[in-house]
N, C-alpha and C positions, 0 to 999 in steps of 0.2 A: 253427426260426426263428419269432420272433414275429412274424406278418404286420400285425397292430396293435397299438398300445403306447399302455397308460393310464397316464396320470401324475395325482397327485392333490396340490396346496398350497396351503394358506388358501381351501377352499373351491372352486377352479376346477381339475376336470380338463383335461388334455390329450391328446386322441385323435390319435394319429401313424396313418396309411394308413404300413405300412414293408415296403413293395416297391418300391425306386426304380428297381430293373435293368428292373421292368416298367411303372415311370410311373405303381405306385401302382394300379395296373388291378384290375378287382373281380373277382376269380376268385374259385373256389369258396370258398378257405382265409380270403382276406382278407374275402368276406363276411359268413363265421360268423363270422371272432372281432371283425368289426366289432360285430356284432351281441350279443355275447355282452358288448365294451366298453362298448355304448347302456345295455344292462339294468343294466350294475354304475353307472354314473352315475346313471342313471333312482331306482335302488334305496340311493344314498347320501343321508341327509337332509343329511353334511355335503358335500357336493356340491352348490354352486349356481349352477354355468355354466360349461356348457364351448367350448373351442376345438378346432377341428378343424382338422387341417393335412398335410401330405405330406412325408416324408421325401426327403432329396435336394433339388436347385434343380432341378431338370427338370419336374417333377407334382405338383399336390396329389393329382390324381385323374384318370386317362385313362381314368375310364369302363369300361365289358363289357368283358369280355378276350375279345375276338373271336378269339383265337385257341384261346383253351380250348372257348369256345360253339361254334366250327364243328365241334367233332369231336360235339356233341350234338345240334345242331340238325335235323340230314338223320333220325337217328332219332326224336325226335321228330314230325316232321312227317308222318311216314312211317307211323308207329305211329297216330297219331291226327288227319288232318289237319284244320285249322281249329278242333281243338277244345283243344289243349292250347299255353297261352302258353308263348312262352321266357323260359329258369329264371332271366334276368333281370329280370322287368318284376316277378313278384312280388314277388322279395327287392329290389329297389328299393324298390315298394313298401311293404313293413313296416318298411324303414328310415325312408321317406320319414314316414308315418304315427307311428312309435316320434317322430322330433322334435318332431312337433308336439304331442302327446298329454302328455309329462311334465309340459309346465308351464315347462319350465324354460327360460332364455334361453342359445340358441348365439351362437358365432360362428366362422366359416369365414375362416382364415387361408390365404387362396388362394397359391402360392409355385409360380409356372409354369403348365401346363395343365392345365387342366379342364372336361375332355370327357364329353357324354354324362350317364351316371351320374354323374360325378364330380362336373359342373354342378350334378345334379338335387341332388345331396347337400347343394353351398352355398345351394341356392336356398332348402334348406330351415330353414336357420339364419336365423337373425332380423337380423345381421348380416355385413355381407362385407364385410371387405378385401383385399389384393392386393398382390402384388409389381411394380415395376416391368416383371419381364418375364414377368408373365402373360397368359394368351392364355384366350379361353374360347368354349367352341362344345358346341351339339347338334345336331350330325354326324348324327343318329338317319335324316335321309331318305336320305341317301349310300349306307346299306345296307341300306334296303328296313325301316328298323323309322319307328316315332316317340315321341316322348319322352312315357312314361308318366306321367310329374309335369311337366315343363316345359314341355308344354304349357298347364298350368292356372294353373302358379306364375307363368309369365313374361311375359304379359300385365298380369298385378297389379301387376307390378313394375317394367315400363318403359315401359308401354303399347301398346297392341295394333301399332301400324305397328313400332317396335322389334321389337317380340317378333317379329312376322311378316317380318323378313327374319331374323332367326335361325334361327327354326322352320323355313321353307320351303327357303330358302339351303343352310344346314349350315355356314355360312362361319364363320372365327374371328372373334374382336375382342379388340382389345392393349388392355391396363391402362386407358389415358387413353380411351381407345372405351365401355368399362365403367364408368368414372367419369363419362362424359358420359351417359350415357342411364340412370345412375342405377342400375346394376348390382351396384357396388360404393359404398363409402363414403368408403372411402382408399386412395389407391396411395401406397406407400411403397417404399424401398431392399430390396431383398428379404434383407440382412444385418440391416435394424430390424425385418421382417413379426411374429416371434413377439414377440417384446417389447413389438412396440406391439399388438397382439392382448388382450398377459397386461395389460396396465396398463388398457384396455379392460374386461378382466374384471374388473380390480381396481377400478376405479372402479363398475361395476356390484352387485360382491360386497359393496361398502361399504355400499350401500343398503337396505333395508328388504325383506327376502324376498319377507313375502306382498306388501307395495306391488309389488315386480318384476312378480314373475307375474300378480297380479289386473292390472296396466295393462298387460300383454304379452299377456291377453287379451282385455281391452277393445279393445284397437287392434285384435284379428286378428279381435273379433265386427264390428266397424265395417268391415270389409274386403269383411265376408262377407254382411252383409245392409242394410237400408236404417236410417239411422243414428235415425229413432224409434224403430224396434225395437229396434235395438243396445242404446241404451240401457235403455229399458225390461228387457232381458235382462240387462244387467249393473247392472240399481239395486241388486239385493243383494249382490252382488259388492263393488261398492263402499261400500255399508254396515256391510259385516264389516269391510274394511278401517279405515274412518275409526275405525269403535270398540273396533279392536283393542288390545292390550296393547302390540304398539309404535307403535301413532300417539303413545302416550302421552309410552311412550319418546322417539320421536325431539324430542317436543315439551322435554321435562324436560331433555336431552340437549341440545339448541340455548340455551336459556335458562340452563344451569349452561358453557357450550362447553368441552363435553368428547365424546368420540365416545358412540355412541350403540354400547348390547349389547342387539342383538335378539334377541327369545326366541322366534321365528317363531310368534305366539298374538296 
């Protein structure tokens, strides 16, 4: 069984979590070939944005598989106490990390719940949508851990009183709870979630590469330090861009109106 499923057309993969008997939960199998799905996107130049989504209407992603983790964790602890993390917080991590590093723009087609991990996973996509009867929560204090990414993402994102009845809490919040506080982007019919995801990407894919990425990381330098600097750090960023070979394009392209063939240069 394939625990994740890469899909690849015109440019936009699609990463399936396909374990729906378990709600899509990150057990050992599904975290490698998630990981193994990240590198083959990361490593296609004709890949330029992917969607992430969950197999099934129940989960995009339920997070730890606490049930696979209990039978590791008592040795662990035991073996080494306080000095060795559980084999989750890592491998979140180098996921969490792997998004943000290619460059490239996600988006997380949320289709039910998403817990824990499976939060930390959307939070790290640049966009989030949602189905109607999605539910999302980091549950992480209910069993004695705390969210190794979502504590740092989810403040950014919704702002600190938000984020801190999440964090603290553990409670859920439904679709329109998530659309109010700015969690998500769109709630939509959970029969339109991939569709309106891929047409998302398509509108994205239609764009200008390097423009994408240089302003995908413009916005996240601005995020991340005080905005003179930002800019002064991305002046040449944006210098490459303006003088590149398709600013030309897209100009030559708008004035003759006919689509524009970027040659990512």
């Amino acid at each position: 069984m394939a625990y994740v499923l890469y899909e690849k057309s015109d440019h936009i993969a699609v990463i399936t979590f396909n374990r729906p008997e378990r709600m899509n939960a990150l057990g050992r199998e599904l975290s490698t070939e998630l990981r193994q799905a990240e590198e083959e996107f990361i490593g296609d130049d004709d890949a330029w944005i992917a969607i992430y989504t969950g197999a099934g209407d129940r989960a995009f992603c339920a997070g730890r598989d606490l049930k696979e983790a209990a039978g590791q964790s008592t040795v662990q602890r035991s073996a080494t106490p306080q000095k060795t993390a559980p084999r989750s917080a890592p491998a979140i991590g180098r996921f969490e990390r792997i998004a943000q590093d290619h460059g490239k723009p996600t988006i997380a087609a949320i289709n039910g719940a998403a817990y824990g991990g499976g939060l930390e996973k959307a939070l790290g996509c640049d966009i989030r949508i949602c189905s109607d009867n999605a539910t999302m929560a980091l549950a992480e204090v209910k069993v004695g851990l705390c969210p190794p990414n979502g504590s740092f993402a989810l403040p950014r994102l919704v702002g600190l009183s938000n984020a801190m009845w999440l964090l603290l809490s553990g409670e859920p919040v439904d679709a329109q709870e998530a659309l109010r506080m700015g969690l998500v982007t769109r709630v939509v019919p959970l029969e339109d979630l991939l569709d309106t995801a891929k047409s998302m990407a398509e509108t994205i894919a239609g764009n200008a590469p390097l423009a994408v990425r240089a302003t995908r990381k413009l916005a996240t330098l601005g995020l991340e330090m005080p905005m003179d600097y930002a800019r002064r750090m991305g002046a040449a960023l944006i210098e490459s861009v303006w003088t590149s070979e398709d600013s030309v394009e897209g100009a030559k392209a708008f004035a003759e109106k006919r689509a524009p063939v970027w040659k990512m240069r």
